[in-house]
C-alpha positions in Angstrom: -15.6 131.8 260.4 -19.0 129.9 259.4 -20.5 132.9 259.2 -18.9 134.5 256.2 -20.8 134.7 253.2 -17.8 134.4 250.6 -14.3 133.1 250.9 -13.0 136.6 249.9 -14.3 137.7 253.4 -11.0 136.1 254.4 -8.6 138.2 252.9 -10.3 141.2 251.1 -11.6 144.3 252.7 -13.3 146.6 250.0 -12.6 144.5 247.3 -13.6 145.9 243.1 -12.6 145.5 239.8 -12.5 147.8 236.9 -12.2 147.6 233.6 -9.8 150.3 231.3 -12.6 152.6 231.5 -13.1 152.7 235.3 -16.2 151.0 234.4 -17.1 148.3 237.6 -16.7 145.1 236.5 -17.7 141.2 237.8 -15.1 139.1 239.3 -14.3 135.9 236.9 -13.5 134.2 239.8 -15.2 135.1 242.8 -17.2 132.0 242.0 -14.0 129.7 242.0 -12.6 130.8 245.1 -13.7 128.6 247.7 -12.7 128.2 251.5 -10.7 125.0 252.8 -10.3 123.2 255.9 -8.4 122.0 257.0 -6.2 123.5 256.6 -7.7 126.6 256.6 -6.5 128.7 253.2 -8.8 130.3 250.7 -8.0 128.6 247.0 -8.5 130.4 243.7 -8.0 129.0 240.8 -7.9 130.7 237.5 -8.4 129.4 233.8 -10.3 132.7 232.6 -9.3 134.6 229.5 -9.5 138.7 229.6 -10.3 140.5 226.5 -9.7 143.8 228.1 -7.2 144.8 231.2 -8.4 144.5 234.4 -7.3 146.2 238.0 -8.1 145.3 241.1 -8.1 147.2 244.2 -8.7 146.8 248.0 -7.5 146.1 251.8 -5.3 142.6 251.8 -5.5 141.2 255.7 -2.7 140.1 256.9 -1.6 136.7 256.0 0.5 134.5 253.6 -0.4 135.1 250.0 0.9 132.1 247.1 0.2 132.4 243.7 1.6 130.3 240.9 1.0 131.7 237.5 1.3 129.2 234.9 0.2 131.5 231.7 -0.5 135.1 231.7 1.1 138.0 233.1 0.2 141.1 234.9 1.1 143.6 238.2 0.4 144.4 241.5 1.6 146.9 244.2 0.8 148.9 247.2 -1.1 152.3 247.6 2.1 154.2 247.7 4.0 152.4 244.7 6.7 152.0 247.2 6.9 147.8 246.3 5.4 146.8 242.7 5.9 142.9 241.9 5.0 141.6 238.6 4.2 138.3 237.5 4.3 136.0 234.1 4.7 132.3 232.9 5.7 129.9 235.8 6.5 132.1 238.5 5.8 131.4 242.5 4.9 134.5 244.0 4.4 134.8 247.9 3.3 137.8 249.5 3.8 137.8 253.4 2.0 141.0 256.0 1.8 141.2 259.0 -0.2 144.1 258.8 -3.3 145.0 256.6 -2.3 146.4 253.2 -4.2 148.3 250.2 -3.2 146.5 247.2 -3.9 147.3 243.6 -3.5 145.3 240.6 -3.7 144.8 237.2 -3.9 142.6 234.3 -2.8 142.9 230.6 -4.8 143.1 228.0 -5.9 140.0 226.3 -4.4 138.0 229.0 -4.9 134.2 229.1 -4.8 133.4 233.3 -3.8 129.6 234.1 -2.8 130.4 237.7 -3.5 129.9 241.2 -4.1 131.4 245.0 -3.7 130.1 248.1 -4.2 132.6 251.0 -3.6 131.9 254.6 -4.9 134.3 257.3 -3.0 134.8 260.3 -5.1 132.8 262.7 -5.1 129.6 260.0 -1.0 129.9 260.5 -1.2 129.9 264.2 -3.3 127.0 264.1 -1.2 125.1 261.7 1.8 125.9 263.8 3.6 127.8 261.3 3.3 131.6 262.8 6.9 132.0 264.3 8.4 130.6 260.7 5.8 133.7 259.1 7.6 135.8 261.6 10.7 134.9 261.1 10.8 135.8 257.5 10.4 139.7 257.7 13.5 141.6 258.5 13.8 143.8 261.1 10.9 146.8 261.9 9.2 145.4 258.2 5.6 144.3 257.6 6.0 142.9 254.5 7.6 140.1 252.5 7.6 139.5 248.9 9.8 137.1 246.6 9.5 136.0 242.6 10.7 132.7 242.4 10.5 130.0 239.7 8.1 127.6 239.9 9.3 124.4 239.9 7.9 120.8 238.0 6.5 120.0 241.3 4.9 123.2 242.4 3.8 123.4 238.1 2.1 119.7 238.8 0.0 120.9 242.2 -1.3 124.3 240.5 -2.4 122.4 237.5 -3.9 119.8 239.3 -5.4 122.6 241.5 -6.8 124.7 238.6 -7.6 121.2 236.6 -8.9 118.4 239.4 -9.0 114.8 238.5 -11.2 113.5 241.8 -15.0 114.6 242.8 -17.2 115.2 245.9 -15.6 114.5 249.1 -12.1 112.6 247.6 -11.4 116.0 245.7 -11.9 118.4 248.6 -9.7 116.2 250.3 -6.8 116.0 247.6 -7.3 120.5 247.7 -6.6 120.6 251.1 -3.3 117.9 250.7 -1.9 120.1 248.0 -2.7 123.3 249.2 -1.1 122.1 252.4 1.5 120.9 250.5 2.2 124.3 248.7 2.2 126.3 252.0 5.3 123.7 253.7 6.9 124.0 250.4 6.7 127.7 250.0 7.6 128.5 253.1 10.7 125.8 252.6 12.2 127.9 249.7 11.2 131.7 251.9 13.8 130.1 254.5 16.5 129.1 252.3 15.7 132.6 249.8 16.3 134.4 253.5 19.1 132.3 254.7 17.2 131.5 258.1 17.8 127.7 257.9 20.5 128.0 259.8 22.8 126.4 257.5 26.4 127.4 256.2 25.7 128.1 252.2 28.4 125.5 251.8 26.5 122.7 253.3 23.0 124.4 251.9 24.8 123.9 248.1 25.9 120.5 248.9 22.6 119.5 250.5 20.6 120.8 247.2 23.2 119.0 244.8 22.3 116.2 246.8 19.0 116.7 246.4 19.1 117.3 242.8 21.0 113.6 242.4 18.2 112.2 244.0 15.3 113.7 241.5 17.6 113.0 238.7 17.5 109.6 239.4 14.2 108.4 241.3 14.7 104.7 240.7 18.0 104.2 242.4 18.1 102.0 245.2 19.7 105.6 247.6 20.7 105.1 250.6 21.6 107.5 253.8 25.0 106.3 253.7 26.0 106.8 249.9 23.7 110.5 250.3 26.0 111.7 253.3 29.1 110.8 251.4 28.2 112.7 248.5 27.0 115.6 251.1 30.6 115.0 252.6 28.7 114.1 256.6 27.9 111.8 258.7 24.6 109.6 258.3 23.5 111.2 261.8 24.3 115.1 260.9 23.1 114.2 257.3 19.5 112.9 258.1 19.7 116.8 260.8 20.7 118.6 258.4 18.7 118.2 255.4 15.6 117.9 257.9 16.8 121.4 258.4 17.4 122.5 255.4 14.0 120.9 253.5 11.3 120.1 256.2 11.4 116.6 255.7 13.9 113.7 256.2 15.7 112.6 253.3 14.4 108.6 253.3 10.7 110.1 253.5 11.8 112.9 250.8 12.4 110.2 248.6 9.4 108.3 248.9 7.2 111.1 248.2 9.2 111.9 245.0 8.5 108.6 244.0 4.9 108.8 244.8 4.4 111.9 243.6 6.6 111.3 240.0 4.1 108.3 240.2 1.2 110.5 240.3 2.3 112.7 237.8 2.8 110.2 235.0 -0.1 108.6 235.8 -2.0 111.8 235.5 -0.2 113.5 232.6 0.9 110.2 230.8 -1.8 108.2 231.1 0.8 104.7 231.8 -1.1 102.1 233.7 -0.6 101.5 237.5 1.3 98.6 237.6 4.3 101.0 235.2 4.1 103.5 238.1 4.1 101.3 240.7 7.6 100.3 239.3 8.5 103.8 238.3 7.8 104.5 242.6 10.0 101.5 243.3 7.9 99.5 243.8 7.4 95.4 242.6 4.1 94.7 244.2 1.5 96.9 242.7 -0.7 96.4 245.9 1.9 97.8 248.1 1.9 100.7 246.0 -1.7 101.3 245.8 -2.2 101.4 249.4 1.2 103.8 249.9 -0.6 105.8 247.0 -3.9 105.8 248.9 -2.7 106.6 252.1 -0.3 109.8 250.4 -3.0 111.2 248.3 -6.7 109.8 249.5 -7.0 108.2 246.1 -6.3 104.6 244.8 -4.0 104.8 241.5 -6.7 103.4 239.6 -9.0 106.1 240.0 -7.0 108.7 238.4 -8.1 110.1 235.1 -5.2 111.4 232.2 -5.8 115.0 232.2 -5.4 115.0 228.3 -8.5 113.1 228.0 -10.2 114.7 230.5 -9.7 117.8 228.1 -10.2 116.1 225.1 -14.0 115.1 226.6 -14.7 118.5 227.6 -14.4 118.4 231.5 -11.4 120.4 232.1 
């Protein structure tokens, strides 16, 4: 794959704009789009605003396709009209194909775009080892899957971050690939359970997300796996299975990473000072929590700059 010329090359096979006059246009953001890996995804993100609609059109290779709009709104579908999936305000889309697919779209006019792509090729999913979950989400004889979910807090934080980074040089390449990583196991997460392919009876799937919910309600209580399988009504053993099953992660670890990542995100949108999101992640030494923070994200705490004054001195 070195020797591709664009990221696009990737994913798009006779790839154009035009604009409402079937004029050809320039791509806003051909020159955001760039190529990462690891893990192996192509990442566009978009802060553009579009006086006048646009549509798109070409070949989409096969692959996973994520995009989470933040602002703007829009359409796309195939050649044949026969699936059209639109988009607005804080939506997840994910397009799966196993096959090669023309896809048109288009924008509205005067749109304001704050979203982002992620786009994993076939071969990046093998190598990542995630090519029998792909598989597993199309029903029978179908070569494509598509679902319009809501974007959660979470996946809001990653595309903003994505479309608006706080880090430079090497450390920010770094932190692209960790959340665009991050948005692929979490996507494909919420595919399973929108499929019911987890393998779990939607009784224990509702319990396990109440469960769930509990525990981001409430990041600063002392949890443990005892007091969670009660409330899930299991044991500690077919607990800890179970929501491994059900969420990709076990719940302990799940926990942390809230923490960690709530951390972040006040740090980052807030602006509090390290030693208030050290205690907001649970913990009391502040160096304990830099180097979990480091070692989760690349990035020591301190480093982080609030996004709002980022803005306010012109770098976002």
């Amino acid at each position: 794959m070195g020797t591709m010329t664009h990221p696009y090359q990737h994913i798009y096979e006779d790839y154009q704009l035009r604009d409402e006059r079937d004029r050809p246009v320039a791509d806003p953001l051909a020159d955001q789009a760039i190529w990462l890996d690891p893990p192996g995804c192509v990442l566009i993100p978009a802060s553009v605003d579009l006086p006048s609609r646009i549509r798109s059109s070409g070949f989409v290779k096969a692959g996973l396709y994520i995009g989470i709009v933040l602002q703007g709104s829009g359409e796309s579908w195939l050649s044949d009209s026969s699936h059209r999936f639109c988009y607005t305000n804080n939506v997840l889309s994910a397009l799966a194909l196993r096959e090669d697919q023309r896809l048109d779209a288009e924008s509205r006019r005067d749109s304001r775009v704050r979203s982002v792509g992620i786009c994993y090729p076939l071969e990046s999913l093998q190598k990542l080892g995630f090519l029998d979950t792909f598989e597993e989400l199309f029903p029978a004889g179908e070569t494509l899957f598509h679902r319009m979910l809501p974007a959660s807090p979470r996946i809001q934080a990653i595309a903003g971050e994505l479309i608006w980074p706080t880090t430079d040089g090497a450390a920010r390449t770094l932190l692209l690939a960790a959340q665009a990583s991050e948005m692929l196991v979490r996507t494909l997460v919420l595919l399973q359970q929108e499929a019911g392919i987890d393998g779990l009876r939607s009784d224990v799937r509702v319990n396990l997300n109440i469960v769930k919910g509990a525990m981001d309600a409430d990041l600063r209580r002392p949890w443990t796996i005892t007091e969670l399988a009660e409330q899930a009504g299991l044991t500690r053993t077919s607990f800890h299975a179970k929501f491994f099953r059900a969420f990709g992660v076990g719940p302990m670890d799940y926990l942390r990473v809230q923490r960690l990542e709530a951390a972040r995100e006040a740090l980052v949108y807030q602006g509090i000072s390290v030693t208030d999101a050290a205690f907001l992640a649970g913990y009391t030494n502040p160096a304990n929590f830099a180097t979990a923070f480091r070692r989760r994200f690349g990035v020591a705490p301190s480093s982080l700059r609030p996004i709002a004054s980022s803005r306010t001195n012109g770098e976002a």
